[in-house]
N, C-alpha and C positions, 0 to 999 in steps of 0.2 A: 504494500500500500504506500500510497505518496505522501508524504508530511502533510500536505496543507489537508489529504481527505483524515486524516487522523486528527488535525488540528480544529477540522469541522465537527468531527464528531465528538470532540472532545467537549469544545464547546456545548452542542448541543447537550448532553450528557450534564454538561454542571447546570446550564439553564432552567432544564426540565427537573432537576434534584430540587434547583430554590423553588420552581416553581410549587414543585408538591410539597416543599415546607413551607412557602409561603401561608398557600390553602390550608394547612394545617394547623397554619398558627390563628388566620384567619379567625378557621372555624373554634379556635380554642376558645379566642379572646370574645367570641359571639356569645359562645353556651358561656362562658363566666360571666358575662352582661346582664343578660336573662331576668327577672327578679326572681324574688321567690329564693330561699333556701335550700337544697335538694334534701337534705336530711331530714328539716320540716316536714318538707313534703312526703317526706316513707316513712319520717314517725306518726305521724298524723300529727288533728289540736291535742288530744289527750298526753302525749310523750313529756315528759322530764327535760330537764335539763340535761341529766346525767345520761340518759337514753339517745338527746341530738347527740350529745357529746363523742358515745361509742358509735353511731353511725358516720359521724362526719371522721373519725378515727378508722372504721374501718373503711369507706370509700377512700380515703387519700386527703378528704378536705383539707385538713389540722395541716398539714405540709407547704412550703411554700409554692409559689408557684412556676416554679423551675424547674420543682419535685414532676408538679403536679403534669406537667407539660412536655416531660419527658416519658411517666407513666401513661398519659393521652397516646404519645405518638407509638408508643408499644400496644396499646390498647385499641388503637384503629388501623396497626399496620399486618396485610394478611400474612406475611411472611413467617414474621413472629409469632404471632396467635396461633399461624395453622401448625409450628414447630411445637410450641407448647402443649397443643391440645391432641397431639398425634397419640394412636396408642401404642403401645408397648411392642404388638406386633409388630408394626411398622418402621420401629426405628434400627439403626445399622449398631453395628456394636463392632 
């Protein structure tokens, strides 16, 4: 292959990476805009304090959001997810 078509596709290749972290941050900085509490919202009105407390613990809320947006990109990437959730038979050893 010639420098300049490697040099292309190179480009293209980092382009198309911001772009899909772009979208992704995009979409981060959307759903944390949102109103509403999420842990609120799946404890219901009856819940505690203590009760938001362990749900926004167990989601990731309590974390910053560095944490939290590094857990997002794992969390909406197929790659990942489909490595994680594979079963036992399916993996190489």
């Amino acid at each position: 292959m010639s420098k300049t078509l490697l040099t292309v596709i190179g480009r293209r290749l980092g382009v198309a990476v911001a772009t899909i972290l772009g979208a992704a941050l995009f979409s981060f900085i959307v759903l944390r805009k949102l109103p509403g509490d999420p842990a609120r919202l799946i404890g219901g009105d009856m819940a505690d304090s203590k009760t938001i407390a362990g749900i926004r613990e167990a989601m990731g809320l309590d974390k910053p959001l560095p944490v939290q947006f590094i857990t997002y990109l794992r969390d909406i990437s197929p790659a990942i997810s489909a490595s994680a959730t594979a079963p036992d038979s399916l993996s190489t050893s």
